[in-house]
C-alpha positions as CSV (number, residue, x, y, z in Angstrom):
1,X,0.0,0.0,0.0
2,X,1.3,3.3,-1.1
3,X,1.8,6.4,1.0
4,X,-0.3,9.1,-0.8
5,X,0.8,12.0,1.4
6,X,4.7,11.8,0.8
7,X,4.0,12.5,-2.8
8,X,3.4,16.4,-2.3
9,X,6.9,16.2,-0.5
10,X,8.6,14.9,-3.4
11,X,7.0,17.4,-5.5
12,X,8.2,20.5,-3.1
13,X,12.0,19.1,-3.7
14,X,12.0,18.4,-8.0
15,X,16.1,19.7,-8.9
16,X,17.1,22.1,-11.9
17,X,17.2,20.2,-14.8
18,X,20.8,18.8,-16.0
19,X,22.8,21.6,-17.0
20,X,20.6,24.5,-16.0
21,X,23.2,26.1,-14.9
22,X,24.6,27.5,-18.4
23,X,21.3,29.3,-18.1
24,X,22.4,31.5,-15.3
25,X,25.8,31.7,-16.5
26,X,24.2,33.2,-19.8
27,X,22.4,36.1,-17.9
28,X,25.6,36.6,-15.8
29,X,27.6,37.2,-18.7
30,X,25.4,39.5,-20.8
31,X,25.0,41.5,-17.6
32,X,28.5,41.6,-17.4
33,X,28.9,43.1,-20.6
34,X,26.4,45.6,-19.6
35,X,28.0,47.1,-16.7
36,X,31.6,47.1,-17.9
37,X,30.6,48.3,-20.7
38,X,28.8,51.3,-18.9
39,X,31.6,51.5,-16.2
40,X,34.4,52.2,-19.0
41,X,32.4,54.7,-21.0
42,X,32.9,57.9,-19.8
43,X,30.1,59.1,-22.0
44,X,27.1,58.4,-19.9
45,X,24.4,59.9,-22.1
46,X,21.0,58.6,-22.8
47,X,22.1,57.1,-26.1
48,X,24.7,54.6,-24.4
49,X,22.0,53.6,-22.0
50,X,19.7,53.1,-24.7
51,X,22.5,51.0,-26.7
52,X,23.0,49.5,-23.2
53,X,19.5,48.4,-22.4
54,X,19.0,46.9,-25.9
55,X,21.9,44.5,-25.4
56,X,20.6,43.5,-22.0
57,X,17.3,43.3,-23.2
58,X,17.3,41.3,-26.5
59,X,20.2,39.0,-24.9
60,X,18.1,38.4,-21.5
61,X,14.9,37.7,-24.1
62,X,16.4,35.0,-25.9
63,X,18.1,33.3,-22.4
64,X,14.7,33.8,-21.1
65,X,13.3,31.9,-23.9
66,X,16.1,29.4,-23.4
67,X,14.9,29.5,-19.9
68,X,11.2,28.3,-21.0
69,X,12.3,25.6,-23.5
70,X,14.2,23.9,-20.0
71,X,11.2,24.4,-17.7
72,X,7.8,23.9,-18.9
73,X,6.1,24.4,-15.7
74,X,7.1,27.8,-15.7
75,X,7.4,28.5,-19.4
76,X,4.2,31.4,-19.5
77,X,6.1,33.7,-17.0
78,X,9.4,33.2,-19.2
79,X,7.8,33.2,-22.5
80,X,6.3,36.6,-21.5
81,X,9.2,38.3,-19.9
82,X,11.1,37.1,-23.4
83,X,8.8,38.5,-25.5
84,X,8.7,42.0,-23.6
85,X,12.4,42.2,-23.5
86,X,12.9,41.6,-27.2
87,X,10.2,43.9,-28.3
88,X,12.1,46.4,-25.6
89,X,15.5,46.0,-27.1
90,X,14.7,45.9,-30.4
91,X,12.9,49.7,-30.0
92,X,15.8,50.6,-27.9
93,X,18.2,49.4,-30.5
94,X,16.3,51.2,-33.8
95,X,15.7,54.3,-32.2
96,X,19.2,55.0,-29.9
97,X,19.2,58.9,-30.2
98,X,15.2,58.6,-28.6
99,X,17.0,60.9,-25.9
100,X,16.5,61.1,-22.0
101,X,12.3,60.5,-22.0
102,X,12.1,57.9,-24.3
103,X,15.0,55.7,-21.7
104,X,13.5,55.8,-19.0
105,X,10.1,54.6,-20.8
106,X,11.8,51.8,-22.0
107,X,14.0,51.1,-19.3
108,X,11.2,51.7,-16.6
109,X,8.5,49.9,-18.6
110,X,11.1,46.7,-18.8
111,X,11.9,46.6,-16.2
112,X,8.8,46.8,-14.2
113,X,7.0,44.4,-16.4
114,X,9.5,41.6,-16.3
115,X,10.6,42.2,-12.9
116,X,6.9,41.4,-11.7
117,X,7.0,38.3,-14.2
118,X,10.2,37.3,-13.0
119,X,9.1,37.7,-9.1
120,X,5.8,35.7,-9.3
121,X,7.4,32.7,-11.4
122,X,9.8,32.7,-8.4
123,X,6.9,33.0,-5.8
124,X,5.1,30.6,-7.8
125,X,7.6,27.9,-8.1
126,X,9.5,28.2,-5.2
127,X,8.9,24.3,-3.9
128,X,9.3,22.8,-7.6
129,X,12.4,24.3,-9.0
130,X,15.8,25.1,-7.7
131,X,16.5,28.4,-9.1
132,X,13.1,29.8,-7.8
133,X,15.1,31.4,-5.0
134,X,17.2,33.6,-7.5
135,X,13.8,34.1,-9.7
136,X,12.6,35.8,-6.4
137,X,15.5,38.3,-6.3
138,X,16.3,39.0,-9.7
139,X,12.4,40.2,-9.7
140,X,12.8,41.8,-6.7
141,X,15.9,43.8,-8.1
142,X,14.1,44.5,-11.5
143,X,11.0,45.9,-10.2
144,X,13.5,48.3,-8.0
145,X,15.0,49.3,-11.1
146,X,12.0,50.6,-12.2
147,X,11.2,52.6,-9.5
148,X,14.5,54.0,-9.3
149,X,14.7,55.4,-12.4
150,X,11.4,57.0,-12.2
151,X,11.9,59.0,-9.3
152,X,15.3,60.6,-10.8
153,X,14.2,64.1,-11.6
154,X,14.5,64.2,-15.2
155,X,16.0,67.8,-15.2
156,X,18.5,67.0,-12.7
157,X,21.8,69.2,-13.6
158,X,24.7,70.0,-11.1
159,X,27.9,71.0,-11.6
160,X,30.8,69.4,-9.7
161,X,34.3,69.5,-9.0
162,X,36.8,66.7,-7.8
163,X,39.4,66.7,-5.7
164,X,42.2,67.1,-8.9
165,X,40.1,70.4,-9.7
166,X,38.3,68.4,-12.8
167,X,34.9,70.0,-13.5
168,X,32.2,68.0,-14.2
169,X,28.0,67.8,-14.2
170,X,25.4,65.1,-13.0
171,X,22.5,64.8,-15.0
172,X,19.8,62.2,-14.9
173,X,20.9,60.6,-18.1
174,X,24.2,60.1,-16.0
175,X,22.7,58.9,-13.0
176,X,20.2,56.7,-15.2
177,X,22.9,54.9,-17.2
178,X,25.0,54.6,-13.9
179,X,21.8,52.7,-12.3
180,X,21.3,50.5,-15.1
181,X,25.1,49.6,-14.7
182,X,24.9,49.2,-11.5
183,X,21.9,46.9,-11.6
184,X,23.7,44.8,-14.5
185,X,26.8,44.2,-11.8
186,X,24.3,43.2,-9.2
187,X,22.8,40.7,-11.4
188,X,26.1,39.5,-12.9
189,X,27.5,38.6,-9.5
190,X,24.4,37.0,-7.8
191,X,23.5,34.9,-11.0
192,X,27.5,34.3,-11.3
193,X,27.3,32.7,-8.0
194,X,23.7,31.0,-8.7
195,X,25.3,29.6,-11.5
196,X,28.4,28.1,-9.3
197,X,26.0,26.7,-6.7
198,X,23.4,24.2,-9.6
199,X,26.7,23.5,-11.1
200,X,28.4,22.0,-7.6
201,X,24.9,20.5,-6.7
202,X,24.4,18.9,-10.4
203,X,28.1,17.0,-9.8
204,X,27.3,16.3,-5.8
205,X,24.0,14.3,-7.3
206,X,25.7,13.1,-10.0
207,X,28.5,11.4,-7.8
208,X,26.2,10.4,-5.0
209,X,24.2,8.5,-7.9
210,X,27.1,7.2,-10.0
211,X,28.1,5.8,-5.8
């Protein structure tokens, strides 16, 4: 006679599938790209960050749809947040002298509609996938995003000078581009890590079965 009730427990503990990890080492790189690219450009205008959100954009869309093809359960959040992300990058790439406005529409409108995606799939599957957990954050982090850049005044302008005398001026392009690079470096190091940790449990259940 079978034990009906430990069936939900075995459902609450299902692994990643094998090699899911390359799917969280995809988003760490492109991120990656993303905020070196924006930490080495001394030109922080609304046309990088445009540049700059279409490569994070149409790169994350087609690791999200990656993302779907490994995980059916969840593939309507992932097919969604792929499809927004493409149609976001490929207006941000077409258009990349849109200017100040037109960023931070696309940047905040990404980034709030996938980051809310991204935060319920990770809510959602939280007891039948193992990278729920870093679904959960990445949202979390996203949805910030948004937010952030729509409280930055939008005719922020000051005039600074460092300590070597060199003049310089914040504007909210500048401190838009600067959050969407530092968001990328956030997201590059905690998927990095993600990454790291499927990879060392796919080889711990790997020996333990091959034992």
């Amino acid at each position: 006679m079978t034990n009906d009730s430990a069936a939900p427990a075995r459902a609450e503990s299902v692994p990643a599938p094998t090699r899911y990890w390359l799917l969280p080492l995809g988003r760490t790189i492109v991120a990656a790209i993303v905020a070196l690219g924006i930490t080495f450009t001394a030109n922080h205008s609304a046309t990088v960050g445009l540049l700059a959100l279409a490569t994070l954009a149409l790169l994350s869309g087609l690791s999200h749809l990656a993302s779907a093809a490994r995980r059916p359960e969840a593939r309507g959040p992932f097919v969604a947040i792929a499809a927004v992300s493409l149609l976001v990058g490929a207006a941000a790439a077409f258009v990349p002298q849109g200017g100040l406005p037109y960023l931070v529409f696309l940047l905040s409108g990404w980034a709030a509609v996938t980051g809310i995606l991204e935060l319920y799939a990770g809510l959602r599957y939280r007891r039948q996938h193992a990278a729920a957990r870093d679904w959960t954050f990445i949202g979390a982090i996203t949805v910030l995003l948004a937010v952030v850049t729509l409280v930055i005044p939008p005719d922020l302008r000051q005039s600074f000078g460092g300590i070597e005398r060199v003049q310089g001026e914040l504007t909210a392009s500048v401190v838009v581009v600067g959050v969407l690079g530092a968001y990328a470096a956030l997201v590059a190091v905690f998927l990095g890590i993600s990454a790291l940790s499927l990879l060392w449990a796919e080889r711990d259940a790997r020996k333990a079965a091959e034992s």
